[in-house]
C-alpha positions in Angstrom: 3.4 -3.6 -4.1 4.3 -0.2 -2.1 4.6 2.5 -3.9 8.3 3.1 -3.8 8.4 -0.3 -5.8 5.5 0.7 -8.0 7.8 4.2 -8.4 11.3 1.9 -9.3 9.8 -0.3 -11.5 7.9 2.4 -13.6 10.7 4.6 -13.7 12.5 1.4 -15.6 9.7 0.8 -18.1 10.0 4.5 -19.1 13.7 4.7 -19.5 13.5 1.1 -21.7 10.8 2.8 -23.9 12.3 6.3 -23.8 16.0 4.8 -25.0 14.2 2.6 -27.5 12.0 5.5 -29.1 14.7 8.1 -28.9 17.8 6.1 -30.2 19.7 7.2 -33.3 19.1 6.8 -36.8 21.7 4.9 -37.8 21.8 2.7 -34.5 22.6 -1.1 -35.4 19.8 -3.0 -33.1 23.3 -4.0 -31.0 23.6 -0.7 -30.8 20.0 -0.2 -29.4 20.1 -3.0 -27.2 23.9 -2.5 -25.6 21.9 0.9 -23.9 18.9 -1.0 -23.1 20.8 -3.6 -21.2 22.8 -1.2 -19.3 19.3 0.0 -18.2 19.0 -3.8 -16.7 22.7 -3.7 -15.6 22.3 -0.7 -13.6 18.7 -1.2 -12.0 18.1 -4.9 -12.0 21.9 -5.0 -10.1 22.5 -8.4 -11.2 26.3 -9.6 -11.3 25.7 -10.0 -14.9 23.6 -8.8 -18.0 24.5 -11.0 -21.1 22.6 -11.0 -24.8 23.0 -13.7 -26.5 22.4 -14.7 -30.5 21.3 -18.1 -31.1 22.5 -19.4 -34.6 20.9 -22.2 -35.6 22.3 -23.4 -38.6 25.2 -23.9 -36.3 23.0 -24.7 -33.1 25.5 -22.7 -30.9 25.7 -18.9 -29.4 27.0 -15.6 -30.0 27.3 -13.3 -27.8 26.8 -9.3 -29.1 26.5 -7.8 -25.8 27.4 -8.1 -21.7 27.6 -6.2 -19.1 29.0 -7.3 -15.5 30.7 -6.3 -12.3 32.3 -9.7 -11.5 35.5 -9.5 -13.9 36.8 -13.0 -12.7 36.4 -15.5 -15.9 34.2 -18.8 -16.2 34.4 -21.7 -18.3 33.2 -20.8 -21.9 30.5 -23.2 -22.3 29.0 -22.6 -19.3 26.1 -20.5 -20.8 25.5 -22.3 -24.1 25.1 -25.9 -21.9 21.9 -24.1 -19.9 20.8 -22.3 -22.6 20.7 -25.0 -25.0 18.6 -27.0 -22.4 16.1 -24.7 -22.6 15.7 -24.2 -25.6 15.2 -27.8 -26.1 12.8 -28.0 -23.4 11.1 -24.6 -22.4 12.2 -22.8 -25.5 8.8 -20.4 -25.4 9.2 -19.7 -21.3 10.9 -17.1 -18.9 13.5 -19.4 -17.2 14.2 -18.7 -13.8 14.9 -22.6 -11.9 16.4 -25.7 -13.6 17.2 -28.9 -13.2 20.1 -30.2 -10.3 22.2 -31.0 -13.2 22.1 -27.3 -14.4 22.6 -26.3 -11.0 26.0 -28.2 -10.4 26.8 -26.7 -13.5 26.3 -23.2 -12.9 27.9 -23.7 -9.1 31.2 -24.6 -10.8 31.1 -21.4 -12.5 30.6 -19.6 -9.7 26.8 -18.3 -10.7 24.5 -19.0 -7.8 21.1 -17.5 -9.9 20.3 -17.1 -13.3 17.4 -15.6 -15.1 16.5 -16.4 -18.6 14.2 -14.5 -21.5 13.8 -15.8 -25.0 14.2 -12.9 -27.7 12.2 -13.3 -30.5 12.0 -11.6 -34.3 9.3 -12.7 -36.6 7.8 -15.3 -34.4 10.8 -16.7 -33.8 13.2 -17.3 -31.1 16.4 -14.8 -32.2 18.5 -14.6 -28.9 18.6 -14.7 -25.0 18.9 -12.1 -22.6 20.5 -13.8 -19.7 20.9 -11.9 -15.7 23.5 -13.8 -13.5 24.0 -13.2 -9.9 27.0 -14.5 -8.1 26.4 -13.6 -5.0 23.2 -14.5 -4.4 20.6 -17.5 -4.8 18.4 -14.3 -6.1 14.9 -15.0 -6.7 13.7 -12.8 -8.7 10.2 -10.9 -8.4 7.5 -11.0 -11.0 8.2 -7.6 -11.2 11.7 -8.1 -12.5 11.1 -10.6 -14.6 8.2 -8.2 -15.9 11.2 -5.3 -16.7 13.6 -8.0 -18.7 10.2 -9.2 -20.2 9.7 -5.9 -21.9 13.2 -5.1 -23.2 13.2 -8.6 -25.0 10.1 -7.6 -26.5 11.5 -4.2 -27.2 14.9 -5.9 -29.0 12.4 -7.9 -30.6 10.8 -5.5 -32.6 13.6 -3.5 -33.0 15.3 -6.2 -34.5 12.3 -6.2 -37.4 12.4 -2.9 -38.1 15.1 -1.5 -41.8 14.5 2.3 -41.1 12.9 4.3 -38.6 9.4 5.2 -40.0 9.4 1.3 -39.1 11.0 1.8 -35.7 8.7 4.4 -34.6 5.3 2.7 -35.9 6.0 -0.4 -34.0 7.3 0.9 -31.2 4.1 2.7 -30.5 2.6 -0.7 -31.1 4.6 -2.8 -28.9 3.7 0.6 -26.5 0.1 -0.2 -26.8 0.8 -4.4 -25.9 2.5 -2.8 -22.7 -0.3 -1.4 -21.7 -2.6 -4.6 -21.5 0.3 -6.3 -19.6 0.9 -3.8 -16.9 -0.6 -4.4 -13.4 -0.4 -0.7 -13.2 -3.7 1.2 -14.7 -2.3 3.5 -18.3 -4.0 6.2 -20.7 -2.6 7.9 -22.9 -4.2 10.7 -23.6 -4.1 13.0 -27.1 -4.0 16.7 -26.0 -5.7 19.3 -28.0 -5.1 23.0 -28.2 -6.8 25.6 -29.5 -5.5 28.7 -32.0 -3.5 30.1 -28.7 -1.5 27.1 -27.8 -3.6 26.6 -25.0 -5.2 23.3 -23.9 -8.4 23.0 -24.7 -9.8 19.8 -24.6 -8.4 16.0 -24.7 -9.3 12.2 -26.2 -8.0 8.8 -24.8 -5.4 7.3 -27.4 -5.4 4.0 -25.1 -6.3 2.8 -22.0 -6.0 -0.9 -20.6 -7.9 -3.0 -18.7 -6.7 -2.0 -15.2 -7.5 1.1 -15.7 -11.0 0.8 -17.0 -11.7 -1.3 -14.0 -10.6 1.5 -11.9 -12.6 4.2 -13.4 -15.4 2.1 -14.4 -19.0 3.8 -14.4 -21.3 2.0 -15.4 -23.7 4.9 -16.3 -21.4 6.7 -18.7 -20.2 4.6 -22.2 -17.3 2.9 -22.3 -15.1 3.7 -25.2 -11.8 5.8 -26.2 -13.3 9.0 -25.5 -13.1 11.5 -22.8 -16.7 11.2 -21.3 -15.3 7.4 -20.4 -15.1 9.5 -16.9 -17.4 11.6 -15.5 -17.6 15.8 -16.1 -16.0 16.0 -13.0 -13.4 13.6 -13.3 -12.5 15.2 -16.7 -11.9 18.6 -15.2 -10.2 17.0 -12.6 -7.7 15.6 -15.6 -8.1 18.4 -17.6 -6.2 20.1 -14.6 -3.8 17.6 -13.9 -3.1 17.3 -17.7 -2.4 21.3 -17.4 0.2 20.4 -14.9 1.9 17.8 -16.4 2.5 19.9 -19.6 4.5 22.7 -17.2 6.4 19.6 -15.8 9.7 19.0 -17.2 9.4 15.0 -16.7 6.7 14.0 -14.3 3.7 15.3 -12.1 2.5 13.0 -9.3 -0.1 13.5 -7.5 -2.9 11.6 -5.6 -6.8 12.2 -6.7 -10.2 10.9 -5.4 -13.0 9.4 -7.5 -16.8 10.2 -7.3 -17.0 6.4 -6.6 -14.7 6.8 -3.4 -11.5 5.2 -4.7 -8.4 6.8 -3.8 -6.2 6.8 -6.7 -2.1 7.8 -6.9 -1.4 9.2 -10.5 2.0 9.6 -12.2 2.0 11.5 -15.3 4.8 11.6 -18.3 4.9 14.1 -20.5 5.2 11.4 -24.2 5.7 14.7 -26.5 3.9 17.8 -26.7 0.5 16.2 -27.8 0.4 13.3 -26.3 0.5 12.7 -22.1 0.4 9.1 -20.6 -0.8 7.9 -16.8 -0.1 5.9 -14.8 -2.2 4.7 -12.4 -2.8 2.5 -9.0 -5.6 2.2 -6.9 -4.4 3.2 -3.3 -7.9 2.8 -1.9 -7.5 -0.4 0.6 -3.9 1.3 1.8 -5.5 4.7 2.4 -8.3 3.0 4.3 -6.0 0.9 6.1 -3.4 3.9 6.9 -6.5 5.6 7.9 -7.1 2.6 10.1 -3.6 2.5 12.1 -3.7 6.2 12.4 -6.9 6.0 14.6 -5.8 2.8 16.5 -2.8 4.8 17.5 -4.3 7.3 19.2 -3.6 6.1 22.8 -3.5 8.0 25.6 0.1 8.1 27.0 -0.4 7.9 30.4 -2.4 4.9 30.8 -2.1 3.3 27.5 -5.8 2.5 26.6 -7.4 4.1 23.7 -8.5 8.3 24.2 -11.4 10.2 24.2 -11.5 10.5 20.4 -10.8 7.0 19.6 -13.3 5.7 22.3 -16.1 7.4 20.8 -15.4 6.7 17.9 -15.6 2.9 18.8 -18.7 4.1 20.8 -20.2 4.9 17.6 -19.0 2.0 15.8 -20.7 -0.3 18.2 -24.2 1.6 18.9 -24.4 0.6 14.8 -23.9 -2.8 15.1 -26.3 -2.9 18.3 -28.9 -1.9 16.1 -28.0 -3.7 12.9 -27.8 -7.3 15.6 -30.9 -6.0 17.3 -28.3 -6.6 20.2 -28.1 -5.2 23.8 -25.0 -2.5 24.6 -24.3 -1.2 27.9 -21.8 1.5 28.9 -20.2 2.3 32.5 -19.2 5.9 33.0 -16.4 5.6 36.3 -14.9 8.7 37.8 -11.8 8.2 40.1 -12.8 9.6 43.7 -10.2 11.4 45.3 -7.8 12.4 42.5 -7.6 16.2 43.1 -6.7 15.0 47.0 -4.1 12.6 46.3 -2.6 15.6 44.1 -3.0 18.2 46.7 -1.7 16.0 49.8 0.9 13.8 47.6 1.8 15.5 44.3 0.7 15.1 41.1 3.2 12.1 40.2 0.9 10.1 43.3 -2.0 11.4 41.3 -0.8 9.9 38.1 0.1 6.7 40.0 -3.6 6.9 41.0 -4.9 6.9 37.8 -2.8 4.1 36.5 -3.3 1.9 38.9 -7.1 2.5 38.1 -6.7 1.7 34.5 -4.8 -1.7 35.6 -8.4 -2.6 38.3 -10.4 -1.6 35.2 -8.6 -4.0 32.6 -8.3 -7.0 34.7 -12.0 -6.4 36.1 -13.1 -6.1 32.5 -14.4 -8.4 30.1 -12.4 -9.5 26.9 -14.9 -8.1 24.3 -15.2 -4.6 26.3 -13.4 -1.6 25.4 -11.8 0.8 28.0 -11.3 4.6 26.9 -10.1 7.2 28.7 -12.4 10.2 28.6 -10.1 12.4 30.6 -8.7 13.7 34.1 -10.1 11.3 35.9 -13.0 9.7 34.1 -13.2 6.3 32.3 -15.8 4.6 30.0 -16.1 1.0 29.4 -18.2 0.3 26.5 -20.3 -3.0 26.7 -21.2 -5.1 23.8 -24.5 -7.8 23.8 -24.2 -6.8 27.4 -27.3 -6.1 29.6 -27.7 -3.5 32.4 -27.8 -6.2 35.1 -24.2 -7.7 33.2 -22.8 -4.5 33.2 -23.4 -4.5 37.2 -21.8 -7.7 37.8 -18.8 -6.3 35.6 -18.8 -3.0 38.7 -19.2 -5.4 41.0 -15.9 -6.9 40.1 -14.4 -3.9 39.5 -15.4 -1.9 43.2 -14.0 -6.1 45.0 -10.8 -5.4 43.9 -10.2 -1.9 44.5 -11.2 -3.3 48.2 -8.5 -6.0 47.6 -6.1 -3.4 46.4 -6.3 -1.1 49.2 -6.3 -4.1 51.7 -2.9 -5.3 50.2 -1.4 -1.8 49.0 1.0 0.3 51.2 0.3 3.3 49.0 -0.6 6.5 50.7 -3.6 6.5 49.1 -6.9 4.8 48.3 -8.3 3.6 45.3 -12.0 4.3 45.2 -14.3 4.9 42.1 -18.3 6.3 41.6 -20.0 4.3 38.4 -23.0 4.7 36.4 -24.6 2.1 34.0 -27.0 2.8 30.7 -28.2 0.6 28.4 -28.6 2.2 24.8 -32.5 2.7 24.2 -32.1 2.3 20.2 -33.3 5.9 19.7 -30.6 7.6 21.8 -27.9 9.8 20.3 -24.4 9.4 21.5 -24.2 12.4 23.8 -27.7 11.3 25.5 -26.3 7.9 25.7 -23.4 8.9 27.7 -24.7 11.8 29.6 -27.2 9.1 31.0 -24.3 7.3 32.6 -22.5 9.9 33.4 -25.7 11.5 35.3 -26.1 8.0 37.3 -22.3 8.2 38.0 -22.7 11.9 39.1 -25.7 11.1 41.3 -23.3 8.3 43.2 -20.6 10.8 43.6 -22.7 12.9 45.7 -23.5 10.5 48.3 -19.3 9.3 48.0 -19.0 13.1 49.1 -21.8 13.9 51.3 -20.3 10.5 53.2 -16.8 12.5 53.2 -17.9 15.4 54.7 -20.0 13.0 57.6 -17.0 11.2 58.2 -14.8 14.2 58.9 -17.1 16.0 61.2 
């Protein structure tokens, strides 16, 4: 789930539980559950949001409460005939596909997708909260589902409650069973303060099982205390709880565990004692952002990876050379020439130059090589389980078809390159690694020039 789903669907779940803990006194549990089904009606944005009581002395329906955008009518016993079917067949499931003959039913009035929650009181199937949608064969998302899930629990125990001591005690029950469902990680923490009104320390109310998976330490006891994390990982709270008590509704924020996991944190302010978080572990999307942000560093002129990047892969592969015990070779090039082709031709000749040298380099290249750009006009083509004499056959190919090229090419200039080869020891360091390459290519591009300067006299 991304996180502006992970954000939509939490912000439901606290506006259900915040509308069923903060209702009136005297509100009839219609009452209660006409707001909480406006809280489906307006997020879920189904066509429909219908709750239905099932009688069954009478073995029929009732409906106490609806909500919908679609104003045209349908046939009356449209509902009761799917509803009835499941309650005499899935009576204890969340309905969400039926039967053909349900289907042709539902077509002729006009409902393409339907959506279907038992309420329950006592132990006891009570009503049905129903979600139609008319436009749409909609299929809804566990996550959905999840949302009408909880308010049928929430009308549920709304429905058992005669005054609201009763109301409050099992809301913050049915509170605690949310927690255990949730595929989000949640603690509730109980805030403590000293004689100034200033927070002074904190204990863990509740906590559910994602969230003790995610800060699970294995060296530190695992119970409803603080010291569940480590010091530094309660001061770390400690701070955020701070925070979140200045907030007026929430404080987000993104935190990092001693055990490396990147965590994003969304805390709600329950009352002045009490905080709650809410939690998800962001570490394979951080790594993976982390990822595409370093695969995207191209260089834009020739479109092969830059000098950060290439290193980077450098290093990469000198560690598994020496975790395969396998051979890695690297070829240091240096286009000959460039600064001349600028000077006599311009400097858009001079780019041409050095793409047209990228193109020799790819094609000459082998599949499993990598080709960075170490800048101006030097190149380095990293080597893997490739041997010095390899990584010469792989030059060879290369310095053939700049030959070719210039033979077929009416360009004003030539394409002509100086190389040098090294084979990684096991004991070098990257810079020693290249710099021996880049010596042997240096050594070549002497004799390129001293055969210049022979050739012009």
């Amino acid at each position: 789930m991304d996180n502006h789903t992970f954000y939509k669907h939490d912000k439901i779940l606290h506006r259900i539980l915040y509308t069923a803990n903060m209702s009136k006194k005297n509100s009839t549990p219609v009452d209660i559950s006409s707001e909480l089904l406006k809280i489906l009606f307006e997020e879920m944005k189904a066509t429909r949001v219908i709750f239905y009581q099932i009688l069954q002395k009478k073995q029929s329906i009732k409906k106490l409460v609806s909500f919908e955008t679609d104003k045209s009518p349908y046939a009356e016993q449209s509902p009761s005939v799917w509803i009835k079917k499941t309650l005499k067949d899935e009576p204890y499931k969340v309905i969400d596909d039926f039967s053909e003959e349900i289907r042709i039913t539902m077509n002729e009035s006009g409902i393409k997708s339907v959506l279907i929650v038992p309420v329950y009181r006592s132990n006891s199937i009570w009503g049905i909260l129903e979600l139609q949608d008319c436009k749409e064969n909609r299929l809804w998302t566990e996550q959905e589902k999840g949302m009408v899930i909880i308010t049928a629990s929430v009308i549920g125990n709304i429905l058992n409650l005669t005054s609201m001591e009763k109301k409050v005690k099992e809301s913050e029950r049915k509170y605690q069973k949310l927690f255990s469902n949730m595929t989000q990680g949640v603690i509730i923490f109980k805030l403590i303060h000293d004689s100034a009104k200033n927070l002074k320390d904190c204990t863990i109310e509740d906590i559910n099982s994602v969230a003790k998976k995610t800060f699970k330490n294995d060296t530190l006891p695992r119970n409803k205390e603080c010291n569940f994390f480590t010091p530094e990982e309660k001061n770390l709270f400690m701070e955020i709880l701070k925070k979140a008590q200045k907030s007026k509704r929430t404080f987000k924020t993104e935190i990092t565990l001693q055990s490396q996991r990147v965590i994003d944190l969304i805390a709600y302010k329950i009352s002045k004692n009490q905080i709650a978080f809410v939690t998800q572990d962001i570490t394979a999307k951080k790594k993976l952002e982390e990822e595409l942000k370093m695969y995207a560093s191209i260089d834009e002129l020739t479109g092969i990876f830059n000098r950060r990047v290439g290193i980077s892969l450098l290093e990469k592969e000198i560690m598994q050379s020496q975790r395969r015990n396998s051979p890695l070779s690297i070829i240091y090039i240096d286009i000959n020439g460039l600064k001349n082709t600028n000077d006599r031709f311009g400097h858009s000749k001079g780019d041409e130059l050095i793409i047209n040298t990228t193109k020799i380099i790819k094609k000459c290249a082998r599949k499993s090589d990598i080709i960075f750009r170490m800048g101006g006009d030097e190149f380095l083509i990293i080597l893997p389980d490739c041997k010095a004499e390899k990584a010469e056959i792989v030059w060879k190919r290369i310095r053939n078809e700049c030959e070719q090229f210039n033979k077929n090419s009416d360009i004003p200039y030539k394409i002509s390159m100086s190389h040098g080869t090294a084979t990684y020891s096991g004991e070098q360091t990257i810079d020693e690694f290249v710099n021996q390459a880049d010596s042997q290519m240096y050594k070549e591009k002497l004799l390129y020039k001293e055969e210049i300067e022979k050739s012009s006299v």
